[in-house]
N, C-alpha and C positions, 0 to 999 in steps of 0.2 A: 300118047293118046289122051286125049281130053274125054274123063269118063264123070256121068254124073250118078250118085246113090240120093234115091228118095226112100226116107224112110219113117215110118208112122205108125202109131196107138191111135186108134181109133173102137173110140163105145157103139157109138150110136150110129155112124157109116159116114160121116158128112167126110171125114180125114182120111177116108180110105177111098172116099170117092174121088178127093183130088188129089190125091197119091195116086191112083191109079191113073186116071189121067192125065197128070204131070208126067207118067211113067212113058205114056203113049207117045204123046207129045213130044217130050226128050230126049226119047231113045232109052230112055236112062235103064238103070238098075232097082229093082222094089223088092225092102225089106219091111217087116215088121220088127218093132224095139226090140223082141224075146230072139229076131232070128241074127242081129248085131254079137259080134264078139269080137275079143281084143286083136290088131290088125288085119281084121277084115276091110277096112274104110283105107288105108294105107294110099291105095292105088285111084283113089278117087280126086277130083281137082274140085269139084261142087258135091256140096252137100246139102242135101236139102231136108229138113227136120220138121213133122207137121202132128200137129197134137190137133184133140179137143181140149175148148178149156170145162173143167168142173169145179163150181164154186169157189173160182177166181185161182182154182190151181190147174197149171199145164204139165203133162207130163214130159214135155218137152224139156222145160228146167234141167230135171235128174237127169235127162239123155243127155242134155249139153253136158251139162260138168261131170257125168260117168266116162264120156269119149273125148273129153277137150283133151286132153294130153296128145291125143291121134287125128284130132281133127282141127286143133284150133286155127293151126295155119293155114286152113285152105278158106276157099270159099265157102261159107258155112251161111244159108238163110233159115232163119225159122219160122214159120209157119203159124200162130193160133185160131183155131176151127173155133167158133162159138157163138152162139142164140146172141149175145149183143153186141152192136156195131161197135168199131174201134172206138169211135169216141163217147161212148158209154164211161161211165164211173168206174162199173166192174172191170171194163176190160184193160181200162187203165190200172187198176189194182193191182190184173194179172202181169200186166206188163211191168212194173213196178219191182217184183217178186223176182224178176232175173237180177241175177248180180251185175254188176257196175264192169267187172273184167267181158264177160259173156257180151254184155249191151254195146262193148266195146268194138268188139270183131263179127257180131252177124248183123245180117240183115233180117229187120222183119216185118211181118207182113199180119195180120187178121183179118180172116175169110168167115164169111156170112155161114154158119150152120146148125143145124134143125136141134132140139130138145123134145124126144120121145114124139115125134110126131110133130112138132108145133115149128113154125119159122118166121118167126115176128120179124125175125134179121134179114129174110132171105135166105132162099134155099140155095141149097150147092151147086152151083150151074158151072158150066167152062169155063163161062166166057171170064167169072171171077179171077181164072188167072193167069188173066193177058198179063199183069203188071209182073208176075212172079215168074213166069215166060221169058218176057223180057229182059229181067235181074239176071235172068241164070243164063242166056242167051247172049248177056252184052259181060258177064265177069268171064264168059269161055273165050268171047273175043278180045278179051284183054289180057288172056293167058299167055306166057314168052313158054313156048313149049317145043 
């Protein structure tokens, strides 16, 4: 069975709104990072990892390389939620900050979202991710399962 796990830290709501919606959408599985433990993810073929970023740090980082030993060979996209667009300075920073092995095997993605109220970037809307939809939608179809 082709199963997908979305799983996400989110502060401020923007990563839990499209973790939840990703959820809908998918069918998928929805965890929070605290509800993850050692082979739990086992049974999963897509894995989908979605942080906020906070002053150029993702918590998504630590979650990769806490469960790459259990996930690194699957389909693994990650996710960063953050007030500034992708091609922003910052977000390049944060993006920066994955390791070279990590950068190697996910795919990723940065989604438009809110800082205490404020969304200079755009707010968390659906339709943001048509693109991440369709990642996870066209690596199930290319699963030999």
């Amino acid at each position: 069975m082709k199963n997908i796990a979305i799983i996400y830290k989110s502060i401020l709501g923007s990563a839990k709104n499209y973790a939840t919606w990703l959820t809908e959408t998918l069918h998928a599985d929805l965890y929070t990072y605290g509800e993850v433990k050692k082979g739990m993810l086992k049974s999963y073929d897509v894995i989908v990892v979605l942080s906020g970023t906070y002053a150029a740090q993702m918590p998504l980082i630590n979650f990769l390389k806490k469960h790459w030993d259990e996930i690194g060979e699957k389909k693994v996209i990650a996710v960063a939620v953050g007030i500034a667009p992708a091609d922003d300075p910052q977000s390049k920073k944060s993006y920066d900050l994955i390791p070279e092995y990590l950068k190697q095997r996910i795919i990723y993605f940065k989604l438009p979202g809110k800082f205490f109220g404020l969304t200079p970037g755009g707010k968390p809307i659906k339709e943001n991710l048509d693109p991440i939809i369709k990642e996870v939608k066209s690596n199930l179809d290319s699963l030999q399962l």
